[in-house]
C-alpha positions as CSV (number, residue, x, y, z in Angstrom):
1,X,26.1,174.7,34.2
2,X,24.0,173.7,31.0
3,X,25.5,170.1,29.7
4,X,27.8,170.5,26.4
5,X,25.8,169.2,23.2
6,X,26.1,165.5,22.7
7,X,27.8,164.7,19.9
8,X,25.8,163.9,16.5
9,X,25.8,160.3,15.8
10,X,27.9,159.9,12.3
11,X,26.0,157.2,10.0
12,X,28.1,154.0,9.4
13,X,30.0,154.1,6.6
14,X,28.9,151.5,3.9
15,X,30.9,148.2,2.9
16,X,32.7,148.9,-0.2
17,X,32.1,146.9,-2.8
18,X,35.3,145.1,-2.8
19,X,34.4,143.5,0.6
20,X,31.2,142.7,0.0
21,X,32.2,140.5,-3.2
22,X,33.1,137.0,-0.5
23,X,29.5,137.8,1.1
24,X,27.5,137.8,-2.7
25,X,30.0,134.4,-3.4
26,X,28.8,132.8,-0.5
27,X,25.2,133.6,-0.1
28,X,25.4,131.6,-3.8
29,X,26.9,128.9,-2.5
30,X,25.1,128.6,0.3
31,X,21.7,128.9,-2.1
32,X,23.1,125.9,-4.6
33,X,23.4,124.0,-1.3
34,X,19.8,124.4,-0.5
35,X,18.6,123.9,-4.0
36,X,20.6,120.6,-4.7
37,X,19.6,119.0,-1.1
38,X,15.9,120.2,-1.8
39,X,15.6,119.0,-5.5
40,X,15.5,115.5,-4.9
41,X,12.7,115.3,-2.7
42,X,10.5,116.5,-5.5
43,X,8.5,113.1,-6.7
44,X,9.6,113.8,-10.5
45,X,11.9,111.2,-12.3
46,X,13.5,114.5,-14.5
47,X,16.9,112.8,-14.9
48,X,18.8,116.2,-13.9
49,X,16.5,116.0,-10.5
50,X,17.5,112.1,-9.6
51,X,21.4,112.7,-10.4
52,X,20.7,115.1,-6.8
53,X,20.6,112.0,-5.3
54,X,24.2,110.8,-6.2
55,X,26.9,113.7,-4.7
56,X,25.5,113.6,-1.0
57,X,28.8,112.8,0.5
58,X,30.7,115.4,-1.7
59,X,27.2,117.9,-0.1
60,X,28.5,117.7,2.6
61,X,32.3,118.6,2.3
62,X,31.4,121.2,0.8
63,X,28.6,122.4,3.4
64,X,31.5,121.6,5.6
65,X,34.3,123.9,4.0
66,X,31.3,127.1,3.7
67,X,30.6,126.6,7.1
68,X,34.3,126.5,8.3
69,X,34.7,130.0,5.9
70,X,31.8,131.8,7.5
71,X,32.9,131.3,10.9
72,X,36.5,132.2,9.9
73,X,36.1,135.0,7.6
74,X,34.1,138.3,8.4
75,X,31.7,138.5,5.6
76,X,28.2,139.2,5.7
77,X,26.2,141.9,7.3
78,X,26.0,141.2,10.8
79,X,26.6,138.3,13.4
80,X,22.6,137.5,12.3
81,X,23.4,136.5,9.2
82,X,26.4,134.6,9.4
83,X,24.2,132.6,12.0
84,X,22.4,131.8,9.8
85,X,24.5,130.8,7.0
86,X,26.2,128.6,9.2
87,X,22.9,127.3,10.5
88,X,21.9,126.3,7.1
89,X,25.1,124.5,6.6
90,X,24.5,123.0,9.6
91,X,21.5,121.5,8.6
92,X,22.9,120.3,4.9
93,X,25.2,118.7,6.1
94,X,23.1,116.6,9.1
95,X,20.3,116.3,6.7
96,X,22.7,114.9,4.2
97,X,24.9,112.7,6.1
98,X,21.7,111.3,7.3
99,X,21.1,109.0,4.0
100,X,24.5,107.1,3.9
101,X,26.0,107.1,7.6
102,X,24.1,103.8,7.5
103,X,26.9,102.4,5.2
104,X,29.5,103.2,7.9
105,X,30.6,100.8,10.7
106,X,28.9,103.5,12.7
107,X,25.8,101.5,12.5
108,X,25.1,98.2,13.3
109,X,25.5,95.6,10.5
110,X,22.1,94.6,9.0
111,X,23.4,90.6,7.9
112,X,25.4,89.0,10.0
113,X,29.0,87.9,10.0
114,X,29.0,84.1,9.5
115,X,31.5,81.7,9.1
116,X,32.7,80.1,5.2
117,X,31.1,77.0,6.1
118,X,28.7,76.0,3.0
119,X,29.0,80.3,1.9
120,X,28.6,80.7,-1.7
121,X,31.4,82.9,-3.7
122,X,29.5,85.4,-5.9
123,X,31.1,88.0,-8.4
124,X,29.3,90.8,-9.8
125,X,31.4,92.9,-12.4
126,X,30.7,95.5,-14.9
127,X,33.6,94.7,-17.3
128,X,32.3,97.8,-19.9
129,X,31.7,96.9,-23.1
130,X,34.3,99.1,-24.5
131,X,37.4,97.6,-22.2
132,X,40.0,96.0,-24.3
133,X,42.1,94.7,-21.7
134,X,40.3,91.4,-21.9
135,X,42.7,88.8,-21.4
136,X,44.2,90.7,-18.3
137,X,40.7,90.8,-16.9
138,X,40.2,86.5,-18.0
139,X,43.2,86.4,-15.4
140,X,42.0,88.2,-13.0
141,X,38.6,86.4,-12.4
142,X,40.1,83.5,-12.8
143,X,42.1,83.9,-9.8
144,X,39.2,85.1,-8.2
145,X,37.8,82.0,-8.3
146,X,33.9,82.4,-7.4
147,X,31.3,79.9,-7.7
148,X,28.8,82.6,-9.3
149,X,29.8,84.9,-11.7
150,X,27.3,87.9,-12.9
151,X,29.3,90.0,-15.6
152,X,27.7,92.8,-17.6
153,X,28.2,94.6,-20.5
154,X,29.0,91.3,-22.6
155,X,29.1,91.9,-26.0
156,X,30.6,89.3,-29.0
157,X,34.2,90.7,-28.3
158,X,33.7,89.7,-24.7
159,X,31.6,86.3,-25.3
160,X,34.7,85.1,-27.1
161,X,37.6,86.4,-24.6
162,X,36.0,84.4,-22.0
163,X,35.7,81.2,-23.5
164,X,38.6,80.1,-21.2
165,X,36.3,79.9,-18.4
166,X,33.6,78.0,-19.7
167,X,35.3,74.7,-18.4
168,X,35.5,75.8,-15.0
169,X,31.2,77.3,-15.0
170,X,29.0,74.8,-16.9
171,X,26.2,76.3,-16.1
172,X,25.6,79.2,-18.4
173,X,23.0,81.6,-19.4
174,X,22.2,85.5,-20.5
175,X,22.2,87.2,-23.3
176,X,25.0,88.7,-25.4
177,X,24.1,92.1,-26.7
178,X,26.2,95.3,-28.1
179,X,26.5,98.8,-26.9
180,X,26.3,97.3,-23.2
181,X,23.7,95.7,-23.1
182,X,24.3,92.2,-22.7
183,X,24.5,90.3,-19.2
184,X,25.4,86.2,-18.6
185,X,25.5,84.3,-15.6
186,X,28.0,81.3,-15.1
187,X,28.2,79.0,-11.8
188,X,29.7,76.3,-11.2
189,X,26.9,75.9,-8.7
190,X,23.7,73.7,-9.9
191,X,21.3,76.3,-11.8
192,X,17.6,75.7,-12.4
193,X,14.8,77.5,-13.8
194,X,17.1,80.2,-15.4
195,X,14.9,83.0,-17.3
196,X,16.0,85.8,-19.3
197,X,13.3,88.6,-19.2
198,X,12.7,92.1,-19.8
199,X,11.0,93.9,-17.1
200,X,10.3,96.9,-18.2
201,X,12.8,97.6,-21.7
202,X,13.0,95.4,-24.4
203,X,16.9,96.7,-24.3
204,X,17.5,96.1,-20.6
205,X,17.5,92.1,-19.5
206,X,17.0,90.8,-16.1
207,X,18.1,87.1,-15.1
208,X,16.2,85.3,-12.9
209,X,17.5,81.9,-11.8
210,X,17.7,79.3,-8.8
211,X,21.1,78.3,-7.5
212,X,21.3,75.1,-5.2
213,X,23.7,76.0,-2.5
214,X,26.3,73.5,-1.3
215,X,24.0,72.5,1.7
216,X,21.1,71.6,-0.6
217,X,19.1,75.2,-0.4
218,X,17.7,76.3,-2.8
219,X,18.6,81.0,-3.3
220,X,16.6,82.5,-6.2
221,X,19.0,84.8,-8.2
222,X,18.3,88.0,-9.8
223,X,20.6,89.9,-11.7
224,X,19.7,93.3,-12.7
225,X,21.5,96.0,-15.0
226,X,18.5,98.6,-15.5
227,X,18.5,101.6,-17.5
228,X,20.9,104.5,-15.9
229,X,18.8,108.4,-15.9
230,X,20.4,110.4,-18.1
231,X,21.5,108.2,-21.0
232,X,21.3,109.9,-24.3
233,X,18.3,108.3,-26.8
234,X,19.5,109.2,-30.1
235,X,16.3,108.4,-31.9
236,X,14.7,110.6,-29.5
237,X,17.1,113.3,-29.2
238,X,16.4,113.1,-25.6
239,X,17.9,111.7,-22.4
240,X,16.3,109.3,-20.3
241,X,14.7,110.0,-16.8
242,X,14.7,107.5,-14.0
243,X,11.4,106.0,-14.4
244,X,12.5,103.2,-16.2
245,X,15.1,102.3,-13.9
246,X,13.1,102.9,-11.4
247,X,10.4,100.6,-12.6
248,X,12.2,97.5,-12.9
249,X,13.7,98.3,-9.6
250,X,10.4,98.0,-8.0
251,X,8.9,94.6,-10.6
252,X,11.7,93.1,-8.7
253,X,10.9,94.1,-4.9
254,X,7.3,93.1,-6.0
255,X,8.0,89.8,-7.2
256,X,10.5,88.9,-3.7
257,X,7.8,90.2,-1.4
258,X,5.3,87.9,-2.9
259,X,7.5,84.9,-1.7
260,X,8.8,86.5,1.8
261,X,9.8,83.1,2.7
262,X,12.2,82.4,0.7
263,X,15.9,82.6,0.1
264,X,17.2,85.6,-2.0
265,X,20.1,87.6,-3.9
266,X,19.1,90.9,-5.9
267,X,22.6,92.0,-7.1
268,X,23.7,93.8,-10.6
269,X,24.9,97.4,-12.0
270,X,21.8,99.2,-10.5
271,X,22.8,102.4,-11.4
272,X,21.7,104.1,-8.7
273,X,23.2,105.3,-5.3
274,X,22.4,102.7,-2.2
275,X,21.0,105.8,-0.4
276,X,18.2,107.4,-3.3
277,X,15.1,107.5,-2.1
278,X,14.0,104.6,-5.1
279,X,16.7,102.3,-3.2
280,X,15.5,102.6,-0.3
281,X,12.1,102.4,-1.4
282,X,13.2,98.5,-3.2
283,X,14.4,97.6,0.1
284,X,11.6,98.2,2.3
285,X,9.0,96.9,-0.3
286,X,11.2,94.0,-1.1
287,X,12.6,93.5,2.4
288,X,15.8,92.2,1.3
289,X,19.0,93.4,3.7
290,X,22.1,95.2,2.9
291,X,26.0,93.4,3.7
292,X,27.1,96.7,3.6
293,X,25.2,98.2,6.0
294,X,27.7,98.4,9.0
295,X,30.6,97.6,7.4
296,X,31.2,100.4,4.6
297,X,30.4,102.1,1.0
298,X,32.0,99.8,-1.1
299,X,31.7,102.6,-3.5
300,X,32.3,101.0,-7.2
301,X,31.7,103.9,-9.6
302,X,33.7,105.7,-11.6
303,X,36.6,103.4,-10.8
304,X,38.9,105.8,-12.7
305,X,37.6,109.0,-10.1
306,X,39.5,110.0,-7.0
307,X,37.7,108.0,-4.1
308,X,35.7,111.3,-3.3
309,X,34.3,111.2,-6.6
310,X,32.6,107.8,-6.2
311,X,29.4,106.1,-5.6
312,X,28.1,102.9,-4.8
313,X,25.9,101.9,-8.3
314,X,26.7,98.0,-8.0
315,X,24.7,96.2,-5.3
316,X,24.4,92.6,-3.9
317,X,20.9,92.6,-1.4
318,X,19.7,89.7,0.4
319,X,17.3,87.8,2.7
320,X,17.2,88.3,6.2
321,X,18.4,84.9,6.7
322,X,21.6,85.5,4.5
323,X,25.2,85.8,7.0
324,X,28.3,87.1,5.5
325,X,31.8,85.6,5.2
326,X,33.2,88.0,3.1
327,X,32.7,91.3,1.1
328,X,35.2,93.4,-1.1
329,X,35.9,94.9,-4.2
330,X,38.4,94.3,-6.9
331,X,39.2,96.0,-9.8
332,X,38.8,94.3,-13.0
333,X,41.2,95.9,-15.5
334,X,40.0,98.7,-17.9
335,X,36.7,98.7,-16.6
336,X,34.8,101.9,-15.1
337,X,33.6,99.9,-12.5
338,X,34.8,98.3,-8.9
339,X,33.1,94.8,-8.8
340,X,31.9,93.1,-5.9
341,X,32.8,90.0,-4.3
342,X,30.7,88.5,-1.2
343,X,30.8,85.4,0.4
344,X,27.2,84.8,1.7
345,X,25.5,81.7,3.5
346,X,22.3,81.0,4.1
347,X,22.1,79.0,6.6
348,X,19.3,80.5,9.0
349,X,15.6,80.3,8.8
350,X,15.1,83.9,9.1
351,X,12.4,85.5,6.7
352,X,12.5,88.3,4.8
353,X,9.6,90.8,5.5
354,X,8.6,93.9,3.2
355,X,8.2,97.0,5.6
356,X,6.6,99.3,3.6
357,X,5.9,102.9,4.8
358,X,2.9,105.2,4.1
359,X,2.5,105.4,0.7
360,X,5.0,102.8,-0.2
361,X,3.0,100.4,-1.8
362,X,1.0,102.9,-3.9
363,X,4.3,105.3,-5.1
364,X,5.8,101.7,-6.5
365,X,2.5,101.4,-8.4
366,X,3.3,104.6,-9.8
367,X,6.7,104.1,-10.4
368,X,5.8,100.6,-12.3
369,X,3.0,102.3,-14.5
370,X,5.3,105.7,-15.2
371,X,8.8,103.3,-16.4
372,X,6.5,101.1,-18.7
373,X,5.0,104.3,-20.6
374,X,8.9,106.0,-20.9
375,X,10.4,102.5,-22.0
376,X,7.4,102.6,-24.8
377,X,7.5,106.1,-25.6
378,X,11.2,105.5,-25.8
379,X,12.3,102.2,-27.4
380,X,14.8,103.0,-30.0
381,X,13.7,102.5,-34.0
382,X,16.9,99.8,-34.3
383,X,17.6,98.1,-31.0
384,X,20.9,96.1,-31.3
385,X,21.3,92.3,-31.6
386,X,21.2,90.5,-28.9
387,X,22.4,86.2,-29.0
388,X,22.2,84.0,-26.4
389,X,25.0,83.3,-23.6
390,X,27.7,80.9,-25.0
């Protein structure tokens, strides 16, 4: 008997439209992942290009959640491309987690725990020059009770509501300056050779400074509050990129790594994520360690933002020889920021040494040469007045 016809093969029927719309929404997604983890490793200092390096962790939640919703939902055209989708997921969130699972106590701590025998007490605070609550936050450091205080954002209003200190730091220097621009540094600790310079900005001052530790050693002190990417210029009608930041980032690394040997603390408002690529870059030329490497993110910024929504802009580094007691943040009141208080002794002979990588030393060059031209090109027509500390 002749075999019956097969039948004819009916052409799928195409996805409506209405179930394709979760497919279009996440192959978006998906893309803005891609683009915001690729951005940052162009070498440009475009201020909407650096601010990629800021929301890794929140990346990768939501690399997380899309990859949860691909593998949950059916959406796309075939098991090959939800593969893929959830490969590239996959890879945003490893390649992303990759920069700040350092700051975990998944990793091994880079300064050591040591005991509070002969540890200095040192406070670094962005009070923000715009906080009222002044007395409240007198109080609060006060009871805090460090030997070093670095605060920032000092302005007249704040040079006066912390005169009550002054008896209890005699050593005093900085500059007091409006619009946030001011920084002082008080310690009841011996100070010598205290400098007020600026690096890269006539705007932006650095402190350098030597403070004698209670053993007799001898820690040179910098405290650093550069200029954040992405502040407004009104005389330029322009924002700022991260050159100049960058810049005075890397003046700083450059002057530690020319004295390796000895004793150091780099702290301040740095305004940049410990994890950027310009961070990381400061360490390895500078060879100064992390304290929070090991031991958490101590994420200080904005202090008025869901713990999700915060990053880690306020940073203490330190010599390889530096062990610490302590490290925490408080909360001075009204302020934007978390500060930072660390207990840190420096007790063993251990030296700092720069590890640059490839082009290290070359790309700071750059870096140095780029954030002198931007602070030039631009320095406002009527900078603000600045006094020195009280």
């Amino acid at each position: 008997m002749p075999r019956p016809p097969s039948p004819t093969a009916l052409p799928s029927e195409p996805r409506s439209a209405p179930s394709m719309i979760p497919s279009v929404i996440l192959s978006i997604l998906v893309g803005l992942l891609v683009v915001v983890t690729v951005a940052p490793l162009l070498p440009v200092g475009a201020w909407f290009v650096r601010l990629g390096d800021f929301p890794r962790m929140q990346i990768v939640a939501v690399a997380a959640l899309l990859g949860i919703l691909v593998a949950m939902l059916d959406v796309g055209r075939g098991p090959l491309e939800r593969l893929t989708w959830l490969g590239v997921c996959g890879l945003v969130v490893l390649w992303q987690a990759s920069h700040f699972v350092a700051l975990t106590p998944l990793w091994p701590v880079e300064s050591p725990a040591a005991d509070g025998k002969d540890a200095i007490r040192v406070a670094v605070a962005n009070l923000r020059f715009e906080n009222t609550q002044r007395e409240q936050v007198v109080e609060e450091l006060t009871a805090l009770d460090a030997d070093v205080l670095l605060l920032i954002e000092i302005d007249e209003a704040w040079a006066e509501a912390l005169k009550p200190l002054r008896s209890k730091y005699p050593h005093r220097h900085g500059v007091v300056a409006e619009e946030g621009l001011g920084m002082i540094l008080w310690s009841k600790l011996s100070v010598s050779g205290c400098e007020v310079r600026h690096l890269v900005s006539e705007q932006r001052p650095s402190i350098f400074a030597d403070i004698e530790t209670p053993d007799g050693a001898t820690v040179h002190f910098v405290g650093v509050h550069p200029t954040p990417p992405g502040l407004y210029e009104e005389d330029h009608d322009e924002r700022h990129d991260s050159r100049i930041r960058d810049a005075e980032l890397m003046l700083v690394a450059r002057e530690v790594a020319e004295r390796p040997d000895d004793r150091w603390l780099v702290t301040g408002d740095f305004n940049d994520v410990a994890w950027s690529h310009t961070t990381r870059l400061f360490k390895r030329m500078s060879g100064l360690k992390d304290p929070r490497v090991g031991r958490g993110l101590y994420n200080t910024y904005h202090a008025d933002y869901p713990l999700v929504l915060r990053f880690p802009i306020d940073h203490v580094f330190v010599s390889a020889g530096a062990g610490v007691a302590d490290l925490r943040r408080f909360r001075p009141t009204g302020s934007d920021h978390f500060g930072i208080l660390t207990s840190l002794a420096f007790q063993s002979s251990e030296k700092s040494r720069p590890d640059p990588e490839g082009d290290d030393p070359e790309e700071s060059a750059e870096l140095i040469a780029e954030g002198l031209d931007d602070a030039e090109a631009m320095a406002p027509d009527d900078p603000p007045e600045k006094s020195a500390s009280p």
